[in-house]
C-alpha positions, 0 to 999 in steps of 0.5 A, a space after each residue: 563534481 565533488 565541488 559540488 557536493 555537501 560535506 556530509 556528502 563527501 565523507 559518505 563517498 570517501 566509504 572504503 568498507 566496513 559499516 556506515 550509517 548515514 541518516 539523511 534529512 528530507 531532501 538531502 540527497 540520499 538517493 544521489 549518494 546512494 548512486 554516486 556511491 555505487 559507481 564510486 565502488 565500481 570505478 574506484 575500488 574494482 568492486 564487480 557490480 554483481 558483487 553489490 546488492 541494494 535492498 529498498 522497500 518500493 519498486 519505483 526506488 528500485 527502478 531509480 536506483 537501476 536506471 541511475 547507477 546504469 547511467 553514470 557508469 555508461 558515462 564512464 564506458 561501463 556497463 552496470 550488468 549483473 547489479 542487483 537494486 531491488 525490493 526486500 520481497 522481491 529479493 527474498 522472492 528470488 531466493 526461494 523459488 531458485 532454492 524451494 523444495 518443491 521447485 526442484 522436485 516438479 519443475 511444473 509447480 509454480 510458487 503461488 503467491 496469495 494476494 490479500 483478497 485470497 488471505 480474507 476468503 481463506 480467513 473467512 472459511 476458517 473463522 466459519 469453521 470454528 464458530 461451528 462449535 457453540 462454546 467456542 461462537 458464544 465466547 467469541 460473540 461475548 469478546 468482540 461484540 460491543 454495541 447491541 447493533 453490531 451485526 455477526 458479518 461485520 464482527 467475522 470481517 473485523 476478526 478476520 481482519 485482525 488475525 491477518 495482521 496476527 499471521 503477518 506479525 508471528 511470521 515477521 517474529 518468527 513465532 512457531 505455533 506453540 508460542 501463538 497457542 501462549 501469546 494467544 491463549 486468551 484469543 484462541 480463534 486466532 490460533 486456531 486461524 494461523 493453523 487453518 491458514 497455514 494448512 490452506 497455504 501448504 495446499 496450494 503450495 503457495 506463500 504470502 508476503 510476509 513468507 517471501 521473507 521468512 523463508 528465504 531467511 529458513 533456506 540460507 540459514 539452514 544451508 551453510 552452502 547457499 548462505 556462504 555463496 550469497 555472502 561471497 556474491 554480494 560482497 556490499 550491501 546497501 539499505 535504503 531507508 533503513 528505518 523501515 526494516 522489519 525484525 525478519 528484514 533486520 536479521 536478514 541483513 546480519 545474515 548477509 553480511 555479518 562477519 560473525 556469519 561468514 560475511 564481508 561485513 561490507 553494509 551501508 544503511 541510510 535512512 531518517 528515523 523521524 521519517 518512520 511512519 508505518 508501524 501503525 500498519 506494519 512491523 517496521 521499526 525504527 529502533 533497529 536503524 537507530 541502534 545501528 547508528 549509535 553503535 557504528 560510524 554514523 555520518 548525518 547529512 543535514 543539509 536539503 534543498 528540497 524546501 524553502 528556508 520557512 518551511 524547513 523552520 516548520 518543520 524544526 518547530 514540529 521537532 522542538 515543541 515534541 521534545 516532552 515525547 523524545 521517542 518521536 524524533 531525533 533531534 537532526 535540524 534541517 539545514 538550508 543547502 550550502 552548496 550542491 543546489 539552492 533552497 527554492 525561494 517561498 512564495 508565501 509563508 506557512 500558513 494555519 486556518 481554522 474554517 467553520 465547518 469541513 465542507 467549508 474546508 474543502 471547497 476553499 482548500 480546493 479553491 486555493 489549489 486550483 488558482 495556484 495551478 492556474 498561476 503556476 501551471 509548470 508546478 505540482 501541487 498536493 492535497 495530503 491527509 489523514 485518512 483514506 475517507 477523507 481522500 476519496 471525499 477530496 478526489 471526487 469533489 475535485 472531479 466535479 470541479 473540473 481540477 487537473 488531477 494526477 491521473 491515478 488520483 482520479 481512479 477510485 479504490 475496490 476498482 477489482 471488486 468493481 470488475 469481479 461483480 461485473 465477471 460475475 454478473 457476465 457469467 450469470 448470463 453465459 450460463 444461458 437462464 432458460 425463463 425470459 425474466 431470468 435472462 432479462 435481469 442477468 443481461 440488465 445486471 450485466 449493463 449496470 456493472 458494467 456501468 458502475 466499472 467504467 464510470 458511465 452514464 447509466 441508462 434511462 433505466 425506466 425506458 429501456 427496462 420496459 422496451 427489454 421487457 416487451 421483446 424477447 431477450 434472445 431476439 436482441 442477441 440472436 436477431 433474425 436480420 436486424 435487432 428489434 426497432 427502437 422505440 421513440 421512448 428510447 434515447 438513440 445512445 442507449 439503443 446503441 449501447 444495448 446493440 453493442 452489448 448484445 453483439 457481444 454477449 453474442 460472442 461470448 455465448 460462443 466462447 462459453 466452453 473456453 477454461 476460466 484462464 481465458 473466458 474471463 480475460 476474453 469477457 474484458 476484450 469484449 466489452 471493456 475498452 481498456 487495454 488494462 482489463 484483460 491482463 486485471 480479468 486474467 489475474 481474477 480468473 487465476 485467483 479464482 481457480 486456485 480457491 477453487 481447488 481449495 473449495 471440496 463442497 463446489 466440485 459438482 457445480 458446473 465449471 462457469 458457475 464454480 469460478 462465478 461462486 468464487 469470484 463472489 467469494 472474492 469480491 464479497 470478504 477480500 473488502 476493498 483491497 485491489 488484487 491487482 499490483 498499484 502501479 500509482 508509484 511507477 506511474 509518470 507525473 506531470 506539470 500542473 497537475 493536483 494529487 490528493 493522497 494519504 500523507 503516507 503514500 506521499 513518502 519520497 514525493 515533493 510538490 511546489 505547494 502542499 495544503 494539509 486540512 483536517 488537522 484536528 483533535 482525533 487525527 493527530 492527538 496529543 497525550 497518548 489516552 486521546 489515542 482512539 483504537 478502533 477493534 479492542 480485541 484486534 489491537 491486544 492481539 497485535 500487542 501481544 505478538 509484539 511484545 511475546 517473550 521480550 525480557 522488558 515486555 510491558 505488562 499486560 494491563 500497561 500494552 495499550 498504554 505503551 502502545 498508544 505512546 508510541 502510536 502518537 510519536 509516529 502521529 508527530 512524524 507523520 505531520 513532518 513528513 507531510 510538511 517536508 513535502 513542500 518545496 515553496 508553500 505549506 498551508 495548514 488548517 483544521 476546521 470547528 466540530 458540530 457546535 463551533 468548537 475548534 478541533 485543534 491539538 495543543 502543539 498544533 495551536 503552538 504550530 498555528 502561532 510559528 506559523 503566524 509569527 512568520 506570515 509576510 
């Protein structure tokens, strides 16, 4: 086997102790090394298993890392019991419900965890709160409302919006509320925001993502003991892309295995630097792994057999013409694999288009993608882009085209708000409406949400209103013998889905009494026919009840119709964001098959050939001015909590400029990340504006020209 492997390779396995960084290029093996190294401890230096602790950022890392590890130490009659490969959450989720305060007091309290839906609906009653006083609502309007036409609502949501991303931020900096008030001072809804939130969150006894973080790092640090049994149980730590590391993360860490604080001082970071691309949405840095590797041994795997020669020549290119923005990349080129696999061989060369329109763009994009799966139906291929727009514009022209999508492709976004508007409507009619049209319009809302959340066919609404309306509602759920006679007008397949759905509401009339927790999963049973629905309607009946408990001004409504005003709640201010956990990352995927998906949900994946439209002006921007920001206010209250209490903070009026700098570097590596996907094909295009203007950034034209200089 080590015949087999990589120089850089072989130096990482040679790890005896200490620390090491190793930065690892796209398709260089890290996940393997990381693996090999583990059972390398193991079976070479004793080490126990439970003494080694891998931290990664997704659970499908996680789970390869387990089921890797367990494999080649079965090979060598060893059992991996008691290794711990997980997420940095999950990790730090552990901590504090072994270790919380209230779950030793009262062993029936469970740790509550806010999904983000949750987070918005708390945010929103909070900003309703303030805005109550005049003062405060007149400045808040004269701060955030730019355009005449900007509506209250949509202004709420995008506050709302920015103070979960100001919450997230204080937490991951470990600011206290006294150092929001000064970071804050000229934005004092967002003060008092993190107040309100953090009060509702002590309510439910409960914690939200960012928190799993911060107080696992508060409970070891404030108790020798625990932290000295957490250094002595894991006495190697390893972490796996390692240029995602928060500051919460990054300390962490050093509390775990710094020697300074009583650790073996036994950690392995492997990562890419160029391959940092969410500190637009999130507080990663880069900067604490590329501190890491100029200050301890560094070891730099540079070889990949991930793509083809050409297409690792574009990505080579990307990094040499960015050299005038130094803070994008680490200047490591990607080296053809010497040994330990072959570069797959390219079946055409990069490519660059420019179409006449986006419509144009699309279809012959989606064109191209279905002869290469017709020609080669044993690969992958991807569609990756910007923005999530442009993906479900994609998706669903894909669909229409009868394209072999990966199946999680095919769902499409707010599926939750999709099903809480269907609860909701299913227990408008099982709070049994005592006037006909009442019970008329709570049975129809029911047929179209159910509809709109499966995906079918919608009835002849025409036909079928007028038939629902002739007979009395009650004799299509409560027939005497059979159900009304179908009238000509009405299609045999939509009488059958009336029955069906009356036999139901039948049932559900009976079960009316049943608590929220199993009403709704029950509703799902019934008149969904996905094994999926019942764990999704479960989790909104949870979600729901705990708001619930928070609402003082809902206790004297009827049980059903406080959990149908809160699932209102959710559906309306949690915005699109699914409450159910994605397993899109765990899913399987399979030969022949198209994935259309963000650029930054396609990290760690490979396809055979990778088409990467819309590559214009707005999306991947050249001098940091041509950065658009979005909500002026959200993005200086970002800014600020960054950049609070930093000796080399810039000033003031310089934290947008500053910002956009740094946002249009992390610009240049997404564009490398996208093209490092490809194995064998990389197809790049852009497409002319309104008035047949090409839309194009300079260093994508000198791109366009690589590209053509190297077409066969």
């Amino acid at each position: 086997m080590t015949d087999t492997l990589r120089p850089a390779q072989k130096r990482v396995l040679s790890y005896q102790g200490g620390y090491l960084a190793v930065s690892a290029v796209p398709g260089a093996g890290k996940t393997f090394v990381l693996t090999r190294l583990a059972a390398h401890l193991i079976t070479e230096l004793k080490v126990k298993p439970r003494q080694i602790l891998i931290l990664t950022y997704m659970r499908s890392a996680a789970h390869t890392f387990k089921r890797r590890i367990a494999d080649e130490l079965a090979s060598q009659g060893i059992a991996a019991y008691g290794l711990q490969a997980t997420t940095f959450h999950a990790f730090c989720l552990s901590i504090v419900k072994r270790h919380h305060a209230r779950a030793e007091e009262d062993d029936k309290n469970s740790l509550a965890i806010l999904s983000e839906p949750e987070q918005m609906v708390i945010l929103r009653e909070g900003l309703e709160k303030y805005l109550e006083d005049p003062d405060q609502a007149k400045d808040w309007l004269k701060r955030w409302k730019k355009k005449e036409e900007d509506e209250k609502n949509i202004l709420m949501e995008r506050t709302c919006g920015a103070a979960k991303t100001v919450i997230s931020a204080a937490k991951n900096f470990r600011l206290e509320f006294e150092d929001i008030d000064r970071a804050l001072e000229k934005q004092p809804e967002f003060p008092f925001l993190y107040r309100h939130y953090q009060k509702s969150l002590e309510r439910l006894g409960g914690v939200d993502y960012d928190d799993q973080v911060q107080q696992a790092i508060s409970l070891i640090k404030g108790d020798p003991s625990l932290l000295a049994w957490y250094q002595e149980r894991f006495r190697f730590v390893m972490e796996d892309e390692a240029q995602d590391s928060t500051p919460a993360q990054h300390e962490l860490i050093h509390l775990l295995t710094s020697p300074e604080k009583g650790g073996q001082g036994n950690l392995v970071r492997v990562g890419d630097s160029n391959q940092a691309i969410m500190t637009s949405f999130t507080f990663n840095d880069p900067r604490f792994f590329r501190e890491f590797c100029s200050e301890q041994k560094h070891e730099k795997m540079d070889e990949s057999s991930r793509s083809a020669p050409e297409i690792l020549a574009l990505a080579n290119q990307l990094v040499a013409l960015s050299e005038k923005r130094p803070e994008a990349f680490e200047v490591i080129p990607i080296q053809p694999a010497t040994t330990g696999g072959t570069n797959p061989v390219s079946t055409c060369a990069p490519t660059w288009t420019v179409y006449k329109s986006q419509s144009e763009e699309m279809d012959e994009i989606l064109t191209s993608a279905r002869h290469y799966l017709q020609v080669f139906p044993q690969k992958r291929a991807a569609i990756l882009l910007s923005r999530n727009e442009d993906v479900n514009a994609y998706r669903d022209a894909a669909i229409k085209m009868g394209l072999p999508l990966f199946e999680e492709s095919r769902k499409n976004p707010g599926q939750s708000n999709k099903l809480l508007d269907f609860l909701e409507k299913v227990l408008v009619l099982l709070n049994v409406p005592s006037q006909q049209d009442e019970a008329f319009r709570a049975f129809w809302g029911l047929l179209e949400a159910r509809a709109v959340l499966v995906g079918e066919r919608w009835l002849d609404s025409k036909a079928v209103k007028k038939f629902l309306q002739d007979c009395l509602i009650e004799s299509f759920i409560y027939p005497e013998g059979l159900p009304p006679f179908r009238p000509p007008e009405v299609p045999e397949e939509d009488y059958a889905t009336l029955v069906q759905a009356a036999k139901a509401a039948r049932k559900l009339l009976g079960a009316r009494h049943l608590p929220a927790n199993e009403l709704l999963p029950t509703i799902a049973f019934e008149l969904l026919d996905d094994p999926q629905a019942p764990l999704a309607a479960a989790k909104a009946a949870e979600l729901a009840l705990r708001q619930a408990s928070l609402s003082d001004n809902e206790e004297n409504l009827d049980p059903l119709e406080r959990v149908r005003t809160e699932l209102s709640k959710l559906r309306q201010l949690g915005g699109k964001k699914d409450f159910i956990a994605n397993s899109e990352e765990l899913a399987k995927h399979e030969e022949g098959q198209l994935e259309i998906l963000t650029i930054h949900k396609s990290k760690g994946a490979e396809f055979g050939a990778v088409w990467m439209p819309a590559l214009t002006f707005k999306s991947f921007p050249w001098k940091p001015e041509n950065l658009w920001i979005g909500d002026e206010q959200a993005f200086l209250a970002k800014q600020r909590i960054v950049h609070f209490g930093k000796k080399n903070a810039p000033p003031e009026a310089a934290l947008k400029s500053e910002a956009q700098r740094l946002q249009v570097a992390e610009k240049l590596r997404l564009l490398y990340v996208g093209i490092t996907r490809a194995q064998e094909e990389i197809h790049l295009s852009t497409h002319c504006n309104d008035f047949g203007k090409e839309t194009a950034p300079p260093h994508l034209l000198e791109l366009a020209k690589f590209c053509q200089r190297r077409e066969i």
